[in-house]
C-alpha positions in Angstrom: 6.7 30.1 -10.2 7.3 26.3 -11.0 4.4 24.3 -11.4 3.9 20.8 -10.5 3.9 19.7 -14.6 7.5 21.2 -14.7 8.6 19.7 -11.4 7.5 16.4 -13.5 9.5 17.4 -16.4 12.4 18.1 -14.3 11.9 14.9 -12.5 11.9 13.1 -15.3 15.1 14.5 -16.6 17.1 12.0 -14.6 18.1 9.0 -16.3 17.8 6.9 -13.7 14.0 8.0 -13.4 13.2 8.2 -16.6 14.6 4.5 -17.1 12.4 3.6 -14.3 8.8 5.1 -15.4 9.5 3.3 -18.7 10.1 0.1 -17.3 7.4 0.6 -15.0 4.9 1.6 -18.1 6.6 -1.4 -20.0 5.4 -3.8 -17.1 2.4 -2.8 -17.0 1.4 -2.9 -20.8 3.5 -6.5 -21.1 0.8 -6.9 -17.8 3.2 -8.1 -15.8 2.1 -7.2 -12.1 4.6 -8.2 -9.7 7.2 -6.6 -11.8 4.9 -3.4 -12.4 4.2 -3.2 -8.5 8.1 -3.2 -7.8 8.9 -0.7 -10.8 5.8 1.8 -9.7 7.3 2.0 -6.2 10.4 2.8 -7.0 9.4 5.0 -9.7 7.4 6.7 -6.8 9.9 7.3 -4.8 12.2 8.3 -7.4 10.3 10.7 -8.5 9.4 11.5 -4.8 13.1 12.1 -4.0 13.6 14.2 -7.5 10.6 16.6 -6.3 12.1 17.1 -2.8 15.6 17.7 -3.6 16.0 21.0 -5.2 13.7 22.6 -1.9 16.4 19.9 0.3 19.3 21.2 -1.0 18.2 24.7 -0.5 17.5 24.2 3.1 20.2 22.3 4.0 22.8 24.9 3.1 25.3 23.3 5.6 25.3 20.0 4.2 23.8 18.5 8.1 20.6 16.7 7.1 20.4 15.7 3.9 22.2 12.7 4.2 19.9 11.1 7.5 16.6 12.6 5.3 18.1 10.5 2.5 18.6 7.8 4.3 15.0 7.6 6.4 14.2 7.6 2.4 15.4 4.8 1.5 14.9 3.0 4.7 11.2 3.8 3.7 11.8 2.3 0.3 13.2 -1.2 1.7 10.2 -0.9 3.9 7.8 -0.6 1.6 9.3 -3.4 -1.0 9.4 -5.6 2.1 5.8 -5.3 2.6 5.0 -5.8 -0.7 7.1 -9.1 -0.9 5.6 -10.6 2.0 2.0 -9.9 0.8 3.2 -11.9 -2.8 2.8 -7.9 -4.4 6.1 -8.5 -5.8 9.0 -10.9 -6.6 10.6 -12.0 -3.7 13.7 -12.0 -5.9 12.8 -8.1 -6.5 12.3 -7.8 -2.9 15.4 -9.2 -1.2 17.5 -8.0 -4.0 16.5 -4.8 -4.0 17.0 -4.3 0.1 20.2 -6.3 -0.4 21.3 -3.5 -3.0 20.0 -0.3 -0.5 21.9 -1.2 2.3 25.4 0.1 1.0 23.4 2.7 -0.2 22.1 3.2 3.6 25.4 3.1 5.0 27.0 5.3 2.6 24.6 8.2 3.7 25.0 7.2 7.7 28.9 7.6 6.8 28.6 11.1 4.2 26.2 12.5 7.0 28.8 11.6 10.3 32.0 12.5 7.8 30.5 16.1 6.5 29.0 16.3 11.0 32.1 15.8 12.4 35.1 16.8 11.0 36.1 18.2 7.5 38.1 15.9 5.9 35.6 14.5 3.3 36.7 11.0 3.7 32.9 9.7 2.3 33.4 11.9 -1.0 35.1 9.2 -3.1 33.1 6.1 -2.0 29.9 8.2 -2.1 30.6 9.1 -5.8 31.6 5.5 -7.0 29.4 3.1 -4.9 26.2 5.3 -4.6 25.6 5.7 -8.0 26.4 1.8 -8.4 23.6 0.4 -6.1 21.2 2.9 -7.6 22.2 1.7 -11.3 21.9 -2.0 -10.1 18.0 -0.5 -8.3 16.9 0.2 -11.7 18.2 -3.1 -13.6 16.0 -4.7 -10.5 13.0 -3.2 -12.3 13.9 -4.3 -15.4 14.5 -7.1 -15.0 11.1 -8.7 -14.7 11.4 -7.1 -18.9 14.4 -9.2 -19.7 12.7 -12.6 -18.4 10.1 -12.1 -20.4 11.7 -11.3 -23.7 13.7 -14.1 -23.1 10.6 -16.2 -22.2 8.9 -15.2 -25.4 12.0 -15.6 -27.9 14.3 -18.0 -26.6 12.5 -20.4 -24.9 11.4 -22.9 -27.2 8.2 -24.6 -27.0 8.6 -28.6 -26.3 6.4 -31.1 -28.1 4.2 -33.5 -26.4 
């Protein structure tokens, strides 16, 4: 029997995940809080998705519904960064770059899931594996980059006299 510490473990094995938790722990010891609020919801549902998958994949056998469940996932993502722009929670550069980045993402999974539905050509396969992967890549940089502004803030930025 798996427990839920080795679910975590295994969670945390992706890169993408892991990359995210750390930037999100990063955040909030530099205590930046927009950028901690953006990183710890994505880190959630990161992690969310990484819990859910293995049991996904084992149900969906036929390749039918994983890629609508995937995408109600991230459609709840984009919801929930929304929200948190428009009550000042995060960046609204976070905010309307990260939804800008999910919708290929979105579309991708509407496409995979009407490609492996209807017919059995696999036309989604290639642009699945190349853009997908992309979008997510360009997710995580989102969360760090409220990190990057504030190296460069601390150590390039030079003060100016009065």
């Amino acid at each position: 029997m798996v427990t839920l510490l080795d679910e975590l473990l295994i969670s945390l094995s992706s890169y993408q995940t892991l990359l995210v938790v750390i930037s999100f722990l990063l955040l909030v010891a530099l205590k930046q809080k927009q950028g901690a609020v953006f990183a710890g919801a994505t880190a959630f549902f990161f992690l969310l998705a990484n819990f859910y998958f293995p049991y996904l994949i084992e149900w969906d056998s036929e390749n039918l519904y994983r890629y609508f469940i995937w995408l109600l996932h991230d459609l709840a993502w984009m919801g929930c960064i929304a929200y948190l722009g428009l009550k000042d929670k995060v960046s609204w550069r976070q905010s309307v770059l990260g939804q800008l980045f999910c919708i290929p993402i979105i579309c991708l999974n509407a496409f995979r899931a009407m490609d492996m539905g209807f017919n059995s050509f696999n036309f989604s396969l290639a642009p699945y594996q190349f853009i997908y992967p992309v979008f997510e890549t360009a997710i995580v940089a989102l969360c760090w980059m409220p990190i990057f502004i504030y190296l460069k803030n601390k150590f390039f930025v030079k003060s100016q006299p009065a």
